[in-house]
N, C-alpha and C positions, 0 to 999 in steps of 0.2 A: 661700687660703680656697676649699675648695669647697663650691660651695652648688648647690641646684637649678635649673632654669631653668623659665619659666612663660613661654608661648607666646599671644599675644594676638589673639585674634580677626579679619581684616583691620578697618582703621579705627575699632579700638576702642582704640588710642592718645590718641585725641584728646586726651581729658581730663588721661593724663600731657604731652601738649606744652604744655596752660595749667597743669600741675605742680598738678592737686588729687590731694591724699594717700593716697585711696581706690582701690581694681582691685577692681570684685565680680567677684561667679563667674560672670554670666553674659558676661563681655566677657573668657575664659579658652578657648582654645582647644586647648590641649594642656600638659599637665603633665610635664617631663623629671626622673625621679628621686621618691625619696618622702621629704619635708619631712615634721619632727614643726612639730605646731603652736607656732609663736614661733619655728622658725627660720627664719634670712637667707634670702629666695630673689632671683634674678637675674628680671629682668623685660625682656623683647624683644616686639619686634614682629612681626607676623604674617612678617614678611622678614626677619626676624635680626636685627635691629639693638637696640643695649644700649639701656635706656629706663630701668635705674634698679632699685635695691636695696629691699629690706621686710618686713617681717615678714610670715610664711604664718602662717594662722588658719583655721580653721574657721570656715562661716556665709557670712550676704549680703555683708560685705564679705570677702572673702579674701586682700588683700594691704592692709597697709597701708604708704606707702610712709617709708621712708628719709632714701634720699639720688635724685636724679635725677640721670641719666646714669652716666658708670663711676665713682665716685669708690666704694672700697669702705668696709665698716663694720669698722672698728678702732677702735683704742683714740684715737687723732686725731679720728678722727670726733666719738666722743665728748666727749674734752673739748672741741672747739672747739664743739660744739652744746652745751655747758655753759658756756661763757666767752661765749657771746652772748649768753647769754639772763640772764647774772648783769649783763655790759655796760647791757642796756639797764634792769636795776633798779634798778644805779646810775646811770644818767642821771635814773631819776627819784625818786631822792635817799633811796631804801629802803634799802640794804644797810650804810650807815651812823649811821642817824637814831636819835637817843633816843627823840626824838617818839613814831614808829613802827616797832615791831618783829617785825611780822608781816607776811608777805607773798607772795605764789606765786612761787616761783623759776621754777617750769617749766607751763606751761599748754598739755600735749598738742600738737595741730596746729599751734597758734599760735607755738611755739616750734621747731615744725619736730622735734616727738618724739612722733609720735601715741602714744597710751596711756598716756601717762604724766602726771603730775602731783606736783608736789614743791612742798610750802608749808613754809616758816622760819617759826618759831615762837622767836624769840631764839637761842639756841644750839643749840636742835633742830632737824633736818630729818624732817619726815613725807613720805614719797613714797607714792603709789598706783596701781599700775599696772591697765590696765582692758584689757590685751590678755598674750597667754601670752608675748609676744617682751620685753615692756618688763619681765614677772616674771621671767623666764629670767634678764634682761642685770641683775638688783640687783648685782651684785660691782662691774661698769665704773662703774653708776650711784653708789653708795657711793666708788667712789675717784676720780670725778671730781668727789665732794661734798666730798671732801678734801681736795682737791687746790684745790679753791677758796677755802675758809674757813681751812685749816689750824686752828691751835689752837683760833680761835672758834668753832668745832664741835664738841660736847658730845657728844652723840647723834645717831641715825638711827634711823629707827622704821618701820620696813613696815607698813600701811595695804593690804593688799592682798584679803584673805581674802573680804571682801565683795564685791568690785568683777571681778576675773578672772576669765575665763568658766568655768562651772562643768564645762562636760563637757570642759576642757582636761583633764581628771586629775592639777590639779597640787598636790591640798593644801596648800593655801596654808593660811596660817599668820599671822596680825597677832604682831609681834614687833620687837625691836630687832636691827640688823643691825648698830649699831655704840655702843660707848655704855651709858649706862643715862640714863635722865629719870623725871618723875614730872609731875603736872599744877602748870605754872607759869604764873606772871604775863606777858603781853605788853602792852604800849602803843600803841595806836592813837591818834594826833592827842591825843596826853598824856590819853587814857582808860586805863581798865587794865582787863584784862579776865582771869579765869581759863581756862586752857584746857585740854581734858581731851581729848588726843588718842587716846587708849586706849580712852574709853567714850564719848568722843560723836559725831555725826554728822557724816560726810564725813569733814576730818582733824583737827576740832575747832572748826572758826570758819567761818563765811562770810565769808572777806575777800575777796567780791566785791562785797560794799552798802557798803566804805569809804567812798567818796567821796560815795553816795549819804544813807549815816548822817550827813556832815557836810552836806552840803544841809538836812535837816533840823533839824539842830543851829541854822541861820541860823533860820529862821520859826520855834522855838519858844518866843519870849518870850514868857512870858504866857498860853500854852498850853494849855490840858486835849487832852492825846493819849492817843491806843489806839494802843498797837500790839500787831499781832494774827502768831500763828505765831513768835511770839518766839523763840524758842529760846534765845541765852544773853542775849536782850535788850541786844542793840547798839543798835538805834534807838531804844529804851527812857533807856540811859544817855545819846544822843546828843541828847534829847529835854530831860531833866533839866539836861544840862548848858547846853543853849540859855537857861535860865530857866522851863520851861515849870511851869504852877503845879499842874497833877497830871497824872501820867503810869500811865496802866493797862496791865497786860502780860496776853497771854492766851497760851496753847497748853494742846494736849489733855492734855499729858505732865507728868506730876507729875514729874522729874528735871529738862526745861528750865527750868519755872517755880525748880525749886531754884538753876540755873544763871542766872537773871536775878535772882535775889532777892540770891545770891553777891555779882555783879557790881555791882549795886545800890551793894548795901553798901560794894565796895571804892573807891567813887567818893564818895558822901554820905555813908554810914556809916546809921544808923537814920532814915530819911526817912518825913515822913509823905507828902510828895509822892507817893509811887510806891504801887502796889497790883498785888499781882498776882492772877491765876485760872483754874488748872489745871481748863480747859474748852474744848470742842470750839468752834472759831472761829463757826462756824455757829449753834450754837445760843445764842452770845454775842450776836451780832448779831442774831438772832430774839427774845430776849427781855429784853434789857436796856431800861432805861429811859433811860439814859445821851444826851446829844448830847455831841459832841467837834468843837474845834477842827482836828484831823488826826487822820486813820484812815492807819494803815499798815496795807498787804498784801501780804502776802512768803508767797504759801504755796510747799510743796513743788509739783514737777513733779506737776500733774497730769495732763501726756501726753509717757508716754519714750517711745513709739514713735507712729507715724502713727494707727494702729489706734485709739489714744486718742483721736485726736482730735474728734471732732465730742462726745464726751462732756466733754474736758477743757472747749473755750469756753463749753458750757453752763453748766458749773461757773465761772468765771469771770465770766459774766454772772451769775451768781446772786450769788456772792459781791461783786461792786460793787455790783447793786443793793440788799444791805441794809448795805453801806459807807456808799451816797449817801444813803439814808434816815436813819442818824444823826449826820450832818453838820450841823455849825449852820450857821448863812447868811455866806458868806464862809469858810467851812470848806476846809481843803483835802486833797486822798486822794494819799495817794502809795501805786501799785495797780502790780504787778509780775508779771511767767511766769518762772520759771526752765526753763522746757518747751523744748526744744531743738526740737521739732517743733511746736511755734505759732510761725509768724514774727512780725514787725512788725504786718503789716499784720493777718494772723487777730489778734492781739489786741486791738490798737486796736478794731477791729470789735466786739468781743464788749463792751468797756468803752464802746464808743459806743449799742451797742446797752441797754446797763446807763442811761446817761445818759438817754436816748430814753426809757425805760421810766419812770422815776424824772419826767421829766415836770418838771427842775431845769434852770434856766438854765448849765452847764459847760463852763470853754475850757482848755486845756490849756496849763500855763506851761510846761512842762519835758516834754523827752523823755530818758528815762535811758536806761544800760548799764552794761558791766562795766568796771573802770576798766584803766589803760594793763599793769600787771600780767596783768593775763588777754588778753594781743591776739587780734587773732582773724588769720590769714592770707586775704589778700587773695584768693587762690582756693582758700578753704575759709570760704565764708560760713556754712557751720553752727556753725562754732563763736562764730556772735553771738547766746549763746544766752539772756544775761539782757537784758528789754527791760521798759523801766518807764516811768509816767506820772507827772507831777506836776498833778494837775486843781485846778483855782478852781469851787467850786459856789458856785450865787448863793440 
């Protein structure tokens, strides 16, 4: 295989010797050869020496990486970076469970495949590649999906069209790569959910709040809960089924509210418990009359880049403070970032600062994230990018 070579600034190795998955463009000091964006380039140091294979891309980050050291990118490669990352889903008791049938087979860096993403959805696999190298490589990806599941593998579904950068030029396309599907039934901790990975959001589910949906499932006996940015109303069902004695669903979107009302149903069937209301979260919490025993807050990233940010916490603080304001006493908020550029600690802050404000006695039982499914790699701490509370107001 020949590939090009990318020449690295003196002493800007570093960060590949602790193996984070990143080479931007300013720690690039000479380019050998002309890479289309998303293919393989060789990666050396300012002295020659091999440091490691990646995907060439256009932008601030510009390489992203592989494999480290000489080990090259074939067809081995890949399936063994597919055989570990199925390894450890089975260890946590996914890949054969009735229980639960939905679950992220590949989670980008953390799996050691930046760009990429592949969630099971029963017999289905949805992959979504978010760099031109992981859209390039769908053929190796599809037949190392096959080569895994064999028969119990139905379809393949490319998820890509949204996510791939757009001045790559690569007409991307959402479509089946293998297969046909249609929107089916999956089970979560023996919930059942509809999933419509063709017209909904990301590859159709958030199975990143699993474990956090079932935390709440515990404290919901007896209940009156909100939960807010519903989308197909996971924490909603997760809610219901704890016992809880009414349960409100909000988002802006007349389609998710259809997709919670769906799921509702396919759990209790016609409930008077549940209520939903296709309305802006914001102006729910500004003018309802309502107190609730638990307030959920799952919104969208409201800062994908840095530049966001000092607008995103603002947002954030606003939105806990009229969380904590309709909390009954002893209530409790489970208040979430999905913002890869708010760390820990900026959020904590912002929802401290929400506390502070609200002028409410609150100590924090639980600190959340994303469950063993999405890992994060040990020197790639950005990708610990969902970070949540679980607060006691007094």
């Amino acid at each position: 295989m020949v590939v090009a070579r990318v020449i690295l600034k003196p002493k800007r190795e570093e960060s590949l010797l602790r193996f984070h998955p990143w080479i931007f463009s300013g720690a690039i000091a000479q380019l050998e050869g002309s890479p289309a964006e998303g293919d393989v380039v060789a990666v050396h140091s300012s002295k020659g020496e091999p440091l490691a294979y990646g995907h060439y891309q256009v932008g601030s980050i510009r390489i992203r990486i592989l494999s480290f050291g000489e080990s090259p990118i074939n067809n081995d490669f890949w399936h063994n970076r597919f055989s570990n990352a199925y390894s450890l889903r089975r260890q946590l008791g996914l890949t054969d469970s009735d229980q639960t049938t939905a679950y992220r087979l590949v989670h980008g860096e953390g799996d050691f495949l930046p760009g990429l993403v592949v969630d099971i959805y029963g017999d289905t696999a949805v992959i979504q590649a978010h760099s031109a190298g992981m859209y390039r490589s769908k053929d190796i990806i599809v037949q190392s999906l096959q080569q895994l599941y064999g028969s119990r593998l139905k379809a393949i579904y490319d998820k890509s069209a949204a996510t791939v950068p757009f001045k790559a030029g690569l007409n991307a396309q959402d479509g089946y790569l293998f297969g046909k599907g249609s929107e089916t039934t999956v089970s979560e901790y023996g919930k059942l959910f509809s999933i419509d990975w063709e017209e909904g959001q990301k590859t159709g589910f958030f199975l990143d709040q699993r474990e956090n949906r079932k935390l709440l499932e515990l404290y919901s006996k007896d209940a009156k809960a909100l939960n807010t940015f519903c989308y197909t109303g996971g924490f909603s069902v997760y809610a219901l089924s704890g016992g809880a004695k009414q349960v409100d669903s909000v988002d802006s979107s007349k389609k998710a509210i259809e997709l919670t009302d769906t799921n509702v149903r396919l759990n209790f069937g016609d409930t008077e418990r549940h209520r939903s209301f296709a309305v802006d979260t914001f102006d729910f919490l500004r003018e309802n009359t309502y107190t609730y025993d638990i307030i959920v807050l799952d919104p969208p990233a409201f800062a994908k880049h840095q530049s966001a940010l000092r607008n995103a916490l603002q947002a954030y603080k606003r939105l806990n403070i009229a969380a904590l304001a309709g909390l009954n006493r002893g209530g409790l908020l489970f208040t979430f970032s999905c913002s890869q550029a708010v760390n820990r600690e900026a959020f904590q802050n912002a929802v401290f600062s929400a506390a502070a404000i609200s002028k409410r006695n609150v100590r924090i039982i639980h600190r959340l994230g994303q469950p063993a499914d999405h890992p994060v790699s040990i020197y790639h701490p950005e990708g610990d990018y969902l970070k949540g509370l679980v607060l006691q107001v007094e």
